[in-house]
N, C-alpha and C positions, 0 to 999 in steps of 0.2 A: 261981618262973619267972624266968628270968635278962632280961634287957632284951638287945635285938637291937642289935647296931654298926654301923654301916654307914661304911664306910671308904672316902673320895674323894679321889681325886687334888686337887689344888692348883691343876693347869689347867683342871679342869672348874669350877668357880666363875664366873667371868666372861668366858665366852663372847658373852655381848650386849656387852658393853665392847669386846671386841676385834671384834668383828666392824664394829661402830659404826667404829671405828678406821680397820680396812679399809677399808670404803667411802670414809671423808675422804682417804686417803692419795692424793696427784696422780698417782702410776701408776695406781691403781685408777679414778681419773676418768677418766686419758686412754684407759684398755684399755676403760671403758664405750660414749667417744664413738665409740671405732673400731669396736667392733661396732656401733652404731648407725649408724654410718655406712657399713656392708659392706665395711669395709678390711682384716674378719680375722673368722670362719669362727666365730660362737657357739657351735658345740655341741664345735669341736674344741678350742676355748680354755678352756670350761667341762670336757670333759673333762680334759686337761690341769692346771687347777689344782686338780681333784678328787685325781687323781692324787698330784699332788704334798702333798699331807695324807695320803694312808694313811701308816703307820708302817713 
């Protein structure tokens, strides 16, 4: 019986690291406070950077 390989990308590895990252970045803080604060449209901003990650 042969042993199974499983074969990953290089960018799936540290997804918690970069995401950690995201949040600290100062745009990401200020794009937080302004939906908290109703200055810009949560679900079309979240759709939006959903968007912008497909490939």
């Amino acid at each position: 019986m042969k042993a199974t390989v499983i074969h990953r990308a290089k960018h799936d590895k540290n997804t918690r690291h970069k995401t950690i990252k995201t949040t600290v970045h100062p745009a990401m803080k200020e794009l937080s406070r302004m939906i908290e604060a109703g200055e810009v449209h949560r679900g079309r901003t979240i759709a939006y950077l959903e968007k912008g990650q497909q490939p």
